[in-house]
C-alpha positions as CSV (number, residue, x, y, z in Angstrom):
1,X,19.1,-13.8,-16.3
2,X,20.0,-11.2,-13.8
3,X,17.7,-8.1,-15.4
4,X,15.1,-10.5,-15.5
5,X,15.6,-11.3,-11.8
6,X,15.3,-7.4,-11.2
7,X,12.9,-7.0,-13.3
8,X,10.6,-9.7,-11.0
9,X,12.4,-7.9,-8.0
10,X,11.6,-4.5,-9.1
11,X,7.5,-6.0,-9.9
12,X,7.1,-7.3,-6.4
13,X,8.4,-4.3,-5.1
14,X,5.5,-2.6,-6.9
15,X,3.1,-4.9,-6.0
16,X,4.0,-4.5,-1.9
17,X,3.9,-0.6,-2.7
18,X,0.4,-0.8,-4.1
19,X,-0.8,-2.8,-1.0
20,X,0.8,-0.1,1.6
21,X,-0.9,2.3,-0.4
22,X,-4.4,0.9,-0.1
23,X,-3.6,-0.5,3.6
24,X,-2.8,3.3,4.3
25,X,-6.3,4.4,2.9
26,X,-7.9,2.0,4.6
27,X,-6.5,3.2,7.8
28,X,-6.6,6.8,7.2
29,X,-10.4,6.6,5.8
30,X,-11.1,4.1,9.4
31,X,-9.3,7.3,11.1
32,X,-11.5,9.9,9.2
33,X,-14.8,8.2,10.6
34,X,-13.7,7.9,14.1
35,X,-12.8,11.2,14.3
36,X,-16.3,12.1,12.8
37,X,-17.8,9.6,15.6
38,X,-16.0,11.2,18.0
39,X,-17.4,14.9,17.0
């Protein structure tokens, strides 16, 4: 029972990783056009 808890810890874990990494595209591809605006 406790590797399958870490295994479900270790998939959240991945799951929260892959939403930072497309919240921090989002924001960086948001920052890319403002700076474009801004030229």
């Amino acid at each position: 029972m406790v590797v399958a808890q870490a295994g479900d810890v270790g998939m959240l874990g991945a799951r929260q990783r892959r939403r930072a990494s497309r919240r921090a595209q989002l924001f960086s591809g948001l920052a890319g056009l403002e700076a474009e605006a801004l030229r």
